[in-house]
Jmol script that loads the backbone (N, CA, C; Angstrom):
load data "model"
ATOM      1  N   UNK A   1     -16.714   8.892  17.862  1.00  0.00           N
ATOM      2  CA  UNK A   1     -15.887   8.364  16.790  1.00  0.00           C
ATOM      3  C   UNK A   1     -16.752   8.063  15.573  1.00  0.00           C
ATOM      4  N   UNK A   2     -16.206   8.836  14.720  1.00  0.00           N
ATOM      5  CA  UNK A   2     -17.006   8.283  13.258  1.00  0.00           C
ATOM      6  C   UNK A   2     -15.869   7.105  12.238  1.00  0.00           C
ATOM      7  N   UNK A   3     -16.507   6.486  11.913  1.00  0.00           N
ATOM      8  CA  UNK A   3     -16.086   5.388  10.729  1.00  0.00           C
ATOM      9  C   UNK A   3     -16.457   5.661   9.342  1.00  0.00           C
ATOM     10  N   UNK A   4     -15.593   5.282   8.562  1.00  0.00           N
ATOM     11  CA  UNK A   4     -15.707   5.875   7.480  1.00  0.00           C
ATOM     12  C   UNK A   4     -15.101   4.224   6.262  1.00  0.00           C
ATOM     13  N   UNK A   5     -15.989   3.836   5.692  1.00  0.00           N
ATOM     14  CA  UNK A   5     -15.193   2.609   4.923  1.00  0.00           C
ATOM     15  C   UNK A   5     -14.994   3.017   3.351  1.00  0.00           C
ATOM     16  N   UNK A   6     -13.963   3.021   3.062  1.00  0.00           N
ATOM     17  CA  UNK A   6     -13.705   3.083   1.780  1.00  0.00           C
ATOM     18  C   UNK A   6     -12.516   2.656   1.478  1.00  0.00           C
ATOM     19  N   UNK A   7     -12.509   3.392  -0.011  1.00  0.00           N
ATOM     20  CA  UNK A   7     -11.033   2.975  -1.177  1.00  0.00           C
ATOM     21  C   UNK A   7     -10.261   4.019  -0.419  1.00  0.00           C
ATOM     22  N   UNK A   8      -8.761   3.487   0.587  1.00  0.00           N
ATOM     23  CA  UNK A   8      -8.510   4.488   1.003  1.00  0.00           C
ATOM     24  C   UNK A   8      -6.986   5.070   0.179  1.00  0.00           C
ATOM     25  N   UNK A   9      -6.487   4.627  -0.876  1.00  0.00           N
ATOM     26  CA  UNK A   9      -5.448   4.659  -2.103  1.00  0.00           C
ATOM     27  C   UNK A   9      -6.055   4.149  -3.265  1.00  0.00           C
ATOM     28  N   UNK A  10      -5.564   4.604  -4.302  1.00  0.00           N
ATOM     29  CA  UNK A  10      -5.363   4.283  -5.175  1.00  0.00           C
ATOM     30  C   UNK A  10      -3.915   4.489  -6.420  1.00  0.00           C
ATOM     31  N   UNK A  11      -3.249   3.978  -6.868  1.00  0.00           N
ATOM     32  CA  UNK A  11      -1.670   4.703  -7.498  1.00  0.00           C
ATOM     33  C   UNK A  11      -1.714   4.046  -8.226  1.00  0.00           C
ATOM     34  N   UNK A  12      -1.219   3.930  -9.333  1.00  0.00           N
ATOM     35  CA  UNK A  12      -0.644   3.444 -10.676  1.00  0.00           C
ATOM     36  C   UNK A  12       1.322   3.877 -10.481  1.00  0.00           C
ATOM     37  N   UNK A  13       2.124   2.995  -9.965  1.00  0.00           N
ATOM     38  CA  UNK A  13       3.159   2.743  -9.868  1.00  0.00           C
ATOM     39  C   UNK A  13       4.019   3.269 -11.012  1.00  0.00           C
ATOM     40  N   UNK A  14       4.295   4.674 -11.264  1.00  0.00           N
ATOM     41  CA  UNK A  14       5.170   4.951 -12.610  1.00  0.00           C
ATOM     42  C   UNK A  14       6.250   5.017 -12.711  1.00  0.00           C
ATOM     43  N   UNK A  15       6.987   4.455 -11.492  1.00  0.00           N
ATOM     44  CA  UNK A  15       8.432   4.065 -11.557  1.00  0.00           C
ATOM     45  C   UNK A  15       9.216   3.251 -10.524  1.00  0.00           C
ATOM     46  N   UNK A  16      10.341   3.051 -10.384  1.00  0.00           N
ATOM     47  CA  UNK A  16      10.100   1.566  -9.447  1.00  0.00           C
ATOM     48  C   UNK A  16      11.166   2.194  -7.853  1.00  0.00           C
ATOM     49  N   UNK A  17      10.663   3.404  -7.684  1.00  0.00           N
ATOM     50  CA  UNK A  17      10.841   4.208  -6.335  1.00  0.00           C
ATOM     51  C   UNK A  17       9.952   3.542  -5.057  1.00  0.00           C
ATOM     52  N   UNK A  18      10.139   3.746  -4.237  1.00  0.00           N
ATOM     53  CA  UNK A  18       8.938   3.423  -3.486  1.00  0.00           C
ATOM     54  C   UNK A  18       7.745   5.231  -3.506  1.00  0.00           C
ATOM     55  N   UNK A  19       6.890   4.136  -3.414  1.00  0.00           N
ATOM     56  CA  UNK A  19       5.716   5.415  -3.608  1.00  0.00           C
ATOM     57  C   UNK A  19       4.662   5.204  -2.531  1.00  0.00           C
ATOM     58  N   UNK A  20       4.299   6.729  -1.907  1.00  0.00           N
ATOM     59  CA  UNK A  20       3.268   6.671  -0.956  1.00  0.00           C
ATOM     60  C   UNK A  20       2.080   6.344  -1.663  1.00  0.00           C
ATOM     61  N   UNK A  21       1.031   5.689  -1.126  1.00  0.00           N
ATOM     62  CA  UNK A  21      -0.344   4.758  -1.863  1.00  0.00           C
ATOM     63  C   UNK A  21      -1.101   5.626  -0.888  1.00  0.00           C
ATOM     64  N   UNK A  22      -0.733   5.784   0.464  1.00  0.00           N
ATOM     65  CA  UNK A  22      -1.901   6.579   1.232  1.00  0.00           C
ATOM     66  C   UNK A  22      -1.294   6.748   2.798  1.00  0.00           C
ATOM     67  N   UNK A  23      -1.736   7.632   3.102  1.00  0.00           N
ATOM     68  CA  UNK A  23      -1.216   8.590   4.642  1.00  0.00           C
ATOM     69  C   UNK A  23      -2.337   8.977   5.847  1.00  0.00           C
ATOM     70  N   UNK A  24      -2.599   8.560   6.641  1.00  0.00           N
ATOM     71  CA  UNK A  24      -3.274   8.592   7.783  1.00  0.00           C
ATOM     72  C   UNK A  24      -3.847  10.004   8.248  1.00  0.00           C
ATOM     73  N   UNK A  25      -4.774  10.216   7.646  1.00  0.00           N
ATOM     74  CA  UNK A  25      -5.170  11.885   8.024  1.00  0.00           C
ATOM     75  C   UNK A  25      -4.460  12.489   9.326  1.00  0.00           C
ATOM     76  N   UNK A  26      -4.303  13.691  10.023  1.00  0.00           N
ATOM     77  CA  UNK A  26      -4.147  13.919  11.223  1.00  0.00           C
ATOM     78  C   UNK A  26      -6.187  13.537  12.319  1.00  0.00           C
ATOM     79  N   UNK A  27      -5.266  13.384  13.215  1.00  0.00           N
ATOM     80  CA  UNK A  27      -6.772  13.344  13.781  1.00  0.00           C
ATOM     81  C   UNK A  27      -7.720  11.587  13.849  1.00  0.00           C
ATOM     82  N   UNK A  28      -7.185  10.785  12.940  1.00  0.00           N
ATOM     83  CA  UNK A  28      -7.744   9.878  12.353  1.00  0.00           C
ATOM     84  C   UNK A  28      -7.067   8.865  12.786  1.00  0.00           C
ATOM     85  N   UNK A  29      -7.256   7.238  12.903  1.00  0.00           N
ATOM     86  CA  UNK A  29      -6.850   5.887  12.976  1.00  0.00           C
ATOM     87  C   UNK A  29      -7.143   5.477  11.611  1.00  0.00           C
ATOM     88  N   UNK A  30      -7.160   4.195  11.158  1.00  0.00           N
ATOM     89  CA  UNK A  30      -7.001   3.603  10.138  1.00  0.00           C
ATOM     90  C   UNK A  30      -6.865   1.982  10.204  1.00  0.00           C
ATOM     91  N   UNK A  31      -8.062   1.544   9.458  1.00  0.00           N
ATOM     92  CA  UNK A  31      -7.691   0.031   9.572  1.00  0.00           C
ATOM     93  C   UNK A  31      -7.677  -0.670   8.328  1.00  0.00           C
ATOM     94  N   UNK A  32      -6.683  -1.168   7.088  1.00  0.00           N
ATOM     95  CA  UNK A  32      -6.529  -1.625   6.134  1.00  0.00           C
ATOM     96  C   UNK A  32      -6.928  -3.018   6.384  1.00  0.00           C
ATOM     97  N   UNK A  33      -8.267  -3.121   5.954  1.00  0.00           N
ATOM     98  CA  UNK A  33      -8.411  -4.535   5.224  1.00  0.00           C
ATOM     99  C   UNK A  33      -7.799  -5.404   3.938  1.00  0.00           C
ATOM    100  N   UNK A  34      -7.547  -4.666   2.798  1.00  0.00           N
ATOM    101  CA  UNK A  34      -7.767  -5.520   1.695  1.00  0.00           C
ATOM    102  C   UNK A  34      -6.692  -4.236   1.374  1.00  0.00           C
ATOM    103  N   UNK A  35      -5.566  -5.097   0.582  1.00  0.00           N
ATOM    104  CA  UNK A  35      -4.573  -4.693  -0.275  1.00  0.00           C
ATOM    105  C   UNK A  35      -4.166  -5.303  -1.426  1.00  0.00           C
ATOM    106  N   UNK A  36      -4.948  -4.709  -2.849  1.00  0.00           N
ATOM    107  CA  UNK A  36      -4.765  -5.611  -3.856  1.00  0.00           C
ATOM    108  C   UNK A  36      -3.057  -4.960  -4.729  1.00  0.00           C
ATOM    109  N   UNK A  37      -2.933  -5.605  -5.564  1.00  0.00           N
ATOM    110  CA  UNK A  37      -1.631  -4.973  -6.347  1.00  0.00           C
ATOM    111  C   UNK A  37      -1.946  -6.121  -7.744  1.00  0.00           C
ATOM    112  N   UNK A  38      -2.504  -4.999  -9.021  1.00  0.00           N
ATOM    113  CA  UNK A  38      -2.536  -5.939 -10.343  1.00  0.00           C
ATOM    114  C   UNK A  38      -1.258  -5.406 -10.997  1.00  0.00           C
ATOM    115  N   UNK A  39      -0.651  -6.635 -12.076  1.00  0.00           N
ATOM    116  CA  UNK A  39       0.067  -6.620 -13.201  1.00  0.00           C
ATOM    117  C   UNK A  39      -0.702  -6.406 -13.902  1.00  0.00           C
ATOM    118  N   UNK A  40       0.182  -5.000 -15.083  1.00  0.00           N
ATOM    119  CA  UNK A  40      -1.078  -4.882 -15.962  1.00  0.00           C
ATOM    120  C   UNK A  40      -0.374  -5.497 -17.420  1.00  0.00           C
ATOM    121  N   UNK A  41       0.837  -5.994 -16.896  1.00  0.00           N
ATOM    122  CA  UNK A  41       1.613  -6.674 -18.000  1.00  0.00           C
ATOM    123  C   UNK A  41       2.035  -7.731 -18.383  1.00  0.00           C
ATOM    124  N   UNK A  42       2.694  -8.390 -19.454  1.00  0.00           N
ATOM    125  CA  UNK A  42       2.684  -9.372 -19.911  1.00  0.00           C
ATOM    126  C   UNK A  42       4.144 -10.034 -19.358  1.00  0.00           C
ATOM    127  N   UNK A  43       4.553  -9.260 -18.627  1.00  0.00           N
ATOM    128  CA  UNK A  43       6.119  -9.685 -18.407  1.00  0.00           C
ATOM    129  C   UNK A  43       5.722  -9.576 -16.360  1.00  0.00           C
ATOM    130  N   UNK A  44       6.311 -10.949 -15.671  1.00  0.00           N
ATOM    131  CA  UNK A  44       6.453 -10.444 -14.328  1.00  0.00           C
ATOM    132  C   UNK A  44       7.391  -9.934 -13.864  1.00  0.00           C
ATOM    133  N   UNK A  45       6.976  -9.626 -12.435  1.00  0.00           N
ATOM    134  CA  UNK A  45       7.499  -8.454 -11.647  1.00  0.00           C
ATOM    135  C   UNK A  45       8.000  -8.934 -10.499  1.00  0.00           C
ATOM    136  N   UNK A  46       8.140  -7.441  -9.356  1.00  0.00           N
ATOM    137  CA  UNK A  46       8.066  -7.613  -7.855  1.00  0.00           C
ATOM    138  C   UNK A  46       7.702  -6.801  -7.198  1.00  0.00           C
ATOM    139  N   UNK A  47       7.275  -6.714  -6.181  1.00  0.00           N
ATOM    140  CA  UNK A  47       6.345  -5.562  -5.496  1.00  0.00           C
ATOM    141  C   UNK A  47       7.237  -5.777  -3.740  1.00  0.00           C
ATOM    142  N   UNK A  48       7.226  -4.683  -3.500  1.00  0.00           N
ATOM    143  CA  UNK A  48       7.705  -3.946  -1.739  1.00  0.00           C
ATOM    144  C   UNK A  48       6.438  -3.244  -1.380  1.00  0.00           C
ATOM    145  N   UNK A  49       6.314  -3.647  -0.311  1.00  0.00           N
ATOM    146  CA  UNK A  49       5.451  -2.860   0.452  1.00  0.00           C
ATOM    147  C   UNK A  49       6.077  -2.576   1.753  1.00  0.00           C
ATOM    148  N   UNK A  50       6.039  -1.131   2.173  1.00  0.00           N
ATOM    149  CA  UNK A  50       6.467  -0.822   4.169  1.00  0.00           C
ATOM    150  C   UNK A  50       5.213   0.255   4.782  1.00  0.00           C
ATOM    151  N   UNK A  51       5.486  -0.174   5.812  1.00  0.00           N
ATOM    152  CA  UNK A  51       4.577   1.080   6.872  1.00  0.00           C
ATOM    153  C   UNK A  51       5.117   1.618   7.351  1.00  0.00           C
ATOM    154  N   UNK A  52       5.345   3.152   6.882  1.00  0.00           N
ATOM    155  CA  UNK A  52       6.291   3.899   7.610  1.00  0.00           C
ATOM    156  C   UNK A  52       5.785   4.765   8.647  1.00  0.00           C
ATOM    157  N   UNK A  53       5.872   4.286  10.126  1.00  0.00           N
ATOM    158  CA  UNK A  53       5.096   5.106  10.945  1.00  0.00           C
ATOM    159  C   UNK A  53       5.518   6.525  11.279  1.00  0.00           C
ATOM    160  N   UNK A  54       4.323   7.749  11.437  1.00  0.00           N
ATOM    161  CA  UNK A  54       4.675   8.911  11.519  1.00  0.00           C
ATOM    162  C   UNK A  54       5.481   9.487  10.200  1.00  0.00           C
ATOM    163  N   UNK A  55       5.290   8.565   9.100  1.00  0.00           N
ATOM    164  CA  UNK A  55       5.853   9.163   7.612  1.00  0.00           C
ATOM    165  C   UNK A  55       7.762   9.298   8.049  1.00  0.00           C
ATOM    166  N   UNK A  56       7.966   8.610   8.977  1.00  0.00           N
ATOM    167  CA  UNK A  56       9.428   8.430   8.820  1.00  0.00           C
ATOM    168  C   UNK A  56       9.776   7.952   8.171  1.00  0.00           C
ATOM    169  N   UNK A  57      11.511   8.252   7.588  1.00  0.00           N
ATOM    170  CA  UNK A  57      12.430   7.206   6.539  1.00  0.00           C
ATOM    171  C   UNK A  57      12.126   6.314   6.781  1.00  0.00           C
ATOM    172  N   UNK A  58      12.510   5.311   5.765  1.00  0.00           N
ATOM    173  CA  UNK A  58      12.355   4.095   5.599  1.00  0.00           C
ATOM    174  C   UNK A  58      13.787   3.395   6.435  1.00  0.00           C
ATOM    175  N   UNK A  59      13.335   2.398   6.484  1.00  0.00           N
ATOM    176  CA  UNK A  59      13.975   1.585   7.340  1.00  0.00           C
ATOM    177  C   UNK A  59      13.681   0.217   7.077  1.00  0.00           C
ATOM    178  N   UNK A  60      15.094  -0.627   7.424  1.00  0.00           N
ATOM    179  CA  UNK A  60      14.710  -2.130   6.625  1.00  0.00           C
ATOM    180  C   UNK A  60      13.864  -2.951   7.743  1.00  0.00           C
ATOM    181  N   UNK A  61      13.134  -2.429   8.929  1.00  0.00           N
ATOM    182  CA  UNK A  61      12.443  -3.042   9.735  1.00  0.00           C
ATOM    183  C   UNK A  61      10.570  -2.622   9.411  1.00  0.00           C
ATOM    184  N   UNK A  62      10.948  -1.553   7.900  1.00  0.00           N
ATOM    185  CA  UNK A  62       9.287  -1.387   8.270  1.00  0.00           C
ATOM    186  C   UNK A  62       8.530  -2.012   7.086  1.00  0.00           C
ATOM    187  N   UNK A  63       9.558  -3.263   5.955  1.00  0.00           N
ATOM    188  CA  UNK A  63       8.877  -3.889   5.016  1.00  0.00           C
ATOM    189  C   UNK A  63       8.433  -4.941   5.937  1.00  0.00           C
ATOM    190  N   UNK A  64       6.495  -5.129   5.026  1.00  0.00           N
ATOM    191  CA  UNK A  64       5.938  -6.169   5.067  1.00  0.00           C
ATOM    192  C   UNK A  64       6.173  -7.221   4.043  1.00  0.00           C
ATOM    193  N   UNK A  65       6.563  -6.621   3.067  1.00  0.00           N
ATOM    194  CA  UNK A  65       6.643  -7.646   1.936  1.00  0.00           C
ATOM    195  C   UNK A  65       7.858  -6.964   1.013  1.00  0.00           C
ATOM    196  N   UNK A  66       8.934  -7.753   1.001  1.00  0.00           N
ATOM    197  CA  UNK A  66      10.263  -7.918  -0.007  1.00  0.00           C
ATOM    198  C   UNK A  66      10.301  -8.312  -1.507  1.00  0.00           C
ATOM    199  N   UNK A  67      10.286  -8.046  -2.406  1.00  0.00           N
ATOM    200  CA  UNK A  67      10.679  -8.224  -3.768  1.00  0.00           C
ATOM    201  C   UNK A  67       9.648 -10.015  -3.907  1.00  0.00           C
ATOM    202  N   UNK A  68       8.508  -9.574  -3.480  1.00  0.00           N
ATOM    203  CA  UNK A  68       7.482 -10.624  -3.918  1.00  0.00           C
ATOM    204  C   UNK A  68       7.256 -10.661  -5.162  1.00  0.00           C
ATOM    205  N   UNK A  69       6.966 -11.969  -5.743  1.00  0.00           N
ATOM    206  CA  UNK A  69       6.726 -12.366  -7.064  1.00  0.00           C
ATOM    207  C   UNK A  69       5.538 -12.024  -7.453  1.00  0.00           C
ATOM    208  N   UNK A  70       5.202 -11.180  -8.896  1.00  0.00           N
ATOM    209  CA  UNK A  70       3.942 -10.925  -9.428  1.00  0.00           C
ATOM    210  C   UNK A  70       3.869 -11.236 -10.386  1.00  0.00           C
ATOM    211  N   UNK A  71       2.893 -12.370 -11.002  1.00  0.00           N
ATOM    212  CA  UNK A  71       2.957 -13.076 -12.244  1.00  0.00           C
ATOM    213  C   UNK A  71       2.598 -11.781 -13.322  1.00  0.00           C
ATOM    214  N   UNK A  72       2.923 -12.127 -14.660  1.00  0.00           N
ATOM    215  CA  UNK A  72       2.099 -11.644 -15.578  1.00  0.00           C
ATOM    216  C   UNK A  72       1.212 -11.548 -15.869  1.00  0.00           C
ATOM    217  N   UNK A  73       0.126 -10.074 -16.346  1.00  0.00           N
ATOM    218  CA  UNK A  73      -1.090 -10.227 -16.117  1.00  0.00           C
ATOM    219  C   UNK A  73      -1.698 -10.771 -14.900  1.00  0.00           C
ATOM    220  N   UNK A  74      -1.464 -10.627 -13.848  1.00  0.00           N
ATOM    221  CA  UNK A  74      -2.422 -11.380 -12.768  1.00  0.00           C
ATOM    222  C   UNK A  74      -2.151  -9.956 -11.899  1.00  0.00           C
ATOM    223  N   UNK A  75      -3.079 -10.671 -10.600  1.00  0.00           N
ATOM    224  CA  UNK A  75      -3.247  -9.565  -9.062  1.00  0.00           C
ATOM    225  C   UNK A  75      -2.632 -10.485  -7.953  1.00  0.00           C
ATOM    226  N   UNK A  76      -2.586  -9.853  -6.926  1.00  0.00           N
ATOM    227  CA  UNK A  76      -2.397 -10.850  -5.878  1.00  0.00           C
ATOM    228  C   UNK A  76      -3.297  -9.896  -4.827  1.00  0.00           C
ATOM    229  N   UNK A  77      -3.808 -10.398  -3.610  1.00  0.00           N
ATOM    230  CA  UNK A  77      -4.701  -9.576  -2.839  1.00  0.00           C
ATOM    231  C   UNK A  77      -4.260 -10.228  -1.324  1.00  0.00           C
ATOM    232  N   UNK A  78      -4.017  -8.917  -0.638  1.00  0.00           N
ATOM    233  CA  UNK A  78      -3.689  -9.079   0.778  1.00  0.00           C
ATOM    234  C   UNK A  78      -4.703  -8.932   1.910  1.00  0.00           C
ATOM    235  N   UNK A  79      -5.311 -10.070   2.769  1.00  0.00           N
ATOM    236  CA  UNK A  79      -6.416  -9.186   3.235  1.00  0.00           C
ATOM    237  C   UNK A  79      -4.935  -9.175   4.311  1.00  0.00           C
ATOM    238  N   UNK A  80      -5.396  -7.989   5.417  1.00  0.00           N
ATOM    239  CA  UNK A  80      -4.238  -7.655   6.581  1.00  0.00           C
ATOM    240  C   UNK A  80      -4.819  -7.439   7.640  1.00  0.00           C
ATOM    241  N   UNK A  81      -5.868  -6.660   7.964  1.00  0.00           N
ATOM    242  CA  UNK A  81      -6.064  -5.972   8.981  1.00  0.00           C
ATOM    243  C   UNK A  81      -5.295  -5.225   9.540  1.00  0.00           C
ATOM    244  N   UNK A  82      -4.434  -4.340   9.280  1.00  0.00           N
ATOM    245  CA  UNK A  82      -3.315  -3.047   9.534  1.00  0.00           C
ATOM    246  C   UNK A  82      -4.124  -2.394  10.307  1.00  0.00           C
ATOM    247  N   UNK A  83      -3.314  -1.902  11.401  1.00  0.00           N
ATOM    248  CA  UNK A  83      -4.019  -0.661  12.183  1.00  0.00           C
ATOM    249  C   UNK A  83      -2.589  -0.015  12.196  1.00  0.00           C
ATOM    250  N   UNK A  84      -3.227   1.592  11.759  1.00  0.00           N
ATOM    251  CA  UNK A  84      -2.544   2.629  11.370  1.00  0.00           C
ATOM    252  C   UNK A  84      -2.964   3.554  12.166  1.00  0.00           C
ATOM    253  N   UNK A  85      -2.031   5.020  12.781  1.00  0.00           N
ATOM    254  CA  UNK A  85      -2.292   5.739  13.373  1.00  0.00           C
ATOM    255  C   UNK A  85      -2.165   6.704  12.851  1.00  0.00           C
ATOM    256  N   UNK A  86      -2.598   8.552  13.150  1.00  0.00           N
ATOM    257  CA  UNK A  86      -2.340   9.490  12.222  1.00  0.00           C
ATOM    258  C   UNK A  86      -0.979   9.959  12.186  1.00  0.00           C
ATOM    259  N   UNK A  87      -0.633  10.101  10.351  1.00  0.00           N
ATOM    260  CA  UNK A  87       0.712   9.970   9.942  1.00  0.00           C
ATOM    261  C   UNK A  87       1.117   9.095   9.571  1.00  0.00           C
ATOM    262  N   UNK A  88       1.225   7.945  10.039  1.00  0.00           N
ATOM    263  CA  UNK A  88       1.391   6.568   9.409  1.00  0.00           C
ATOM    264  C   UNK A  88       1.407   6.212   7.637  1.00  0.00           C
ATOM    265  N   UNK A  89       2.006   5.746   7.150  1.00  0.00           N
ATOM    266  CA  UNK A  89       1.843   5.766   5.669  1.00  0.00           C
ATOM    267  C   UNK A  89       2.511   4.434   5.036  1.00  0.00           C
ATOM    268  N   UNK A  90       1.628   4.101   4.183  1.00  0.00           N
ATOM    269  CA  UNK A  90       1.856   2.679   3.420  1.00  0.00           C
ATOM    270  C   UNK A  90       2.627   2.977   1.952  1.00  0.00           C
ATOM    271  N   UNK A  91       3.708   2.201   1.499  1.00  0.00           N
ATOM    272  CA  UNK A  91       4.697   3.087   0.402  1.00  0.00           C
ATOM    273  C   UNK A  91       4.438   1.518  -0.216  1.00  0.00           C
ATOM    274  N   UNK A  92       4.707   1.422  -1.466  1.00  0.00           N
ATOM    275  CA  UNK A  92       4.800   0.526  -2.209  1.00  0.00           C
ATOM    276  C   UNK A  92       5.411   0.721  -3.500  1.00  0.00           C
ATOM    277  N   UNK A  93       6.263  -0.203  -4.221  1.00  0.00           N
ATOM    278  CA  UNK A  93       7.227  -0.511  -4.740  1.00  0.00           C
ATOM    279  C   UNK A  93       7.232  -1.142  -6.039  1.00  0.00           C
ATOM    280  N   UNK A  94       7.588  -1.196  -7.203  1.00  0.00           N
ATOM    281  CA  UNK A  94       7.338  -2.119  -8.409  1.00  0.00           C
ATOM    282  C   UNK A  94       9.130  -2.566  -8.929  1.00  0.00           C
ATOM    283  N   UNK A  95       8.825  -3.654  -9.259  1.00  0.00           N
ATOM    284  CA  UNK A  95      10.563  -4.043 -10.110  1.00  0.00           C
ATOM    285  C   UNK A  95      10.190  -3.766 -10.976  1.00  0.00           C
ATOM    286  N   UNK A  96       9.171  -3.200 -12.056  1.00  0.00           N
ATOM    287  CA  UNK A  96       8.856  -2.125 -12.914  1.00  0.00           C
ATOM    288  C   UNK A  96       8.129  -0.988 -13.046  1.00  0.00           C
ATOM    289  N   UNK A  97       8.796  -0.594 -13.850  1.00  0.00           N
ATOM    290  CA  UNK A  97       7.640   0.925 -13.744  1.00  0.00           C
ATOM    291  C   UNK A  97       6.435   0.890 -14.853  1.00  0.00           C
ATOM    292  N   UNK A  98       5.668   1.372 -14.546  1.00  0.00           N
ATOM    293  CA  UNK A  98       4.345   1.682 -15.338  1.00  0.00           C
ATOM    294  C   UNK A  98       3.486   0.000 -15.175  1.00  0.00           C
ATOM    295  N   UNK A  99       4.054  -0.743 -14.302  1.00  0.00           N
ATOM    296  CA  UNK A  99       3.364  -1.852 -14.489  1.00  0.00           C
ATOM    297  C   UNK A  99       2.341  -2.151 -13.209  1.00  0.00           C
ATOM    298  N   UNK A 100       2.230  -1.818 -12.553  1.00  0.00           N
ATOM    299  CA  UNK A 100       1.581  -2.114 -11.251  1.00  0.00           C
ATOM    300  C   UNK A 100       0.884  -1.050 -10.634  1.00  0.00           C
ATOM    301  N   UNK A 101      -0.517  -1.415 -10.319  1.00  0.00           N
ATOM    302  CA  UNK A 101      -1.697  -0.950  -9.566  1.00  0.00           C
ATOM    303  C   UNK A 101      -2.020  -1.526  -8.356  1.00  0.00           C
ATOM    304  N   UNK A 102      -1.749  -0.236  -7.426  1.00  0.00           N
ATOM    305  CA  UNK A 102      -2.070  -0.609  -6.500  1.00  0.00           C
ATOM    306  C   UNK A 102      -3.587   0.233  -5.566  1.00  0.00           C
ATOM    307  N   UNK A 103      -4.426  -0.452  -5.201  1.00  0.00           N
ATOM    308  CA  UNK A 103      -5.576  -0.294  -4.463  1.00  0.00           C
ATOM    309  C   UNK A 103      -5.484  -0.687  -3.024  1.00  0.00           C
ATOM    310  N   UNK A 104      -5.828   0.159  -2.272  1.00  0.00           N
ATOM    311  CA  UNK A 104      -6.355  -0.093  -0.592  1.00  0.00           C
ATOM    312  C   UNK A 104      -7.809   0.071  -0.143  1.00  0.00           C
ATOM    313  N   UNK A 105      -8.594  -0.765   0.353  1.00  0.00           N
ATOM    314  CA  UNK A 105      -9.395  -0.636   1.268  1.00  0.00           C
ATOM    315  C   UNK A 105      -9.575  -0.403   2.682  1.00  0.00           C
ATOM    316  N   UNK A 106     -10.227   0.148   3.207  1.00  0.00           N
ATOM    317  CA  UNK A 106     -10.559  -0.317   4.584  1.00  0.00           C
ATOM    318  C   UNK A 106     -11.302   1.340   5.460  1.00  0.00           C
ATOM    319  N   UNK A 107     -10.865   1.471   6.502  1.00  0.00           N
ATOM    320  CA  UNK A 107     -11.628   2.261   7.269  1.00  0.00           C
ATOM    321  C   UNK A 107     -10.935   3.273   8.227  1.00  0.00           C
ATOM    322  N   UNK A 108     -11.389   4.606   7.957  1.00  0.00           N
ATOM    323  CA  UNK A 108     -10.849   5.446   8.751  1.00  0.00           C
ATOM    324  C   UNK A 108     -11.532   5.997  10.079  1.00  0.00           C
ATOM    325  N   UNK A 109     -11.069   5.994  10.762  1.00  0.00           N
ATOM    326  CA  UNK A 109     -11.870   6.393  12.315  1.00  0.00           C
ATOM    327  C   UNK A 109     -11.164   7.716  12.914  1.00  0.00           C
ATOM    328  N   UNK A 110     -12.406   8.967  12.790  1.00  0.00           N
ATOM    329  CA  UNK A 110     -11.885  10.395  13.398  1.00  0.00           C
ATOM    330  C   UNK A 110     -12.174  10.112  14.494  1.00  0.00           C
ATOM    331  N   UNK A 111     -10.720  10.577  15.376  1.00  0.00           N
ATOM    332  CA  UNK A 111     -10.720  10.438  17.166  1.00  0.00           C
ATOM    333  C   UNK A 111     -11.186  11.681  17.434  1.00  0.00           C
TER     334      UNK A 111
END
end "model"
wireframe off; spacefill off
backbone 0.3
color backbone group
């Protein structure tokens, strides 16, 4: 097994769809440490986040986080520890568009 730590997303949120941030190689596990999400604006927001396992539809059992509050101008940072399997995929959400950045960390492990 190799490990691999990095930035494993990065997205700039350009509309307020849910959007894939990052997808579980085939072959691979996955462990999300650190999930930041900045406002890059002067007006607040709300942010969704789900894990949709095996990249299935969404479903109202696979949000972690519901129409959370994001101040203006600010970040909020999730550490989690997520373990993800291959296929697996993290989607995230803005109550605006063009306003929100979202970044993932953490570590991928080829089985």
């Amino acid at each position: 097994m190799t490990q691999s730590y990095s930035i494993l997303g990065q997205v700039d949120l350009t509309s307020t769809a849910l959007t894939d941030v990052y997808t579980v190689p085939s072959s691979t596990e996955a462990v999300i440490s650190t999930l930041i999400l900045a406002n890059r604006t002067s007006s607040a927001t709300t942010f969704r986040i789900a894990l949709r396992p095996d990249g299935n539809s969404i479903s109202n059992s696979m949000y972690i986080a519901y129409d959370v509050p994001l101040a203006a101008n600010d970040s909020t940072t999730l550490t989690l520890g997520l373990t993800l399997d291959a296929a697996d995929v993290v989607s995230v959400e803005a109550g605006d568009a063009n306003a929100v950045s979202v970044n993932i960390s953490g570590t991928e492990i080829t089985v």
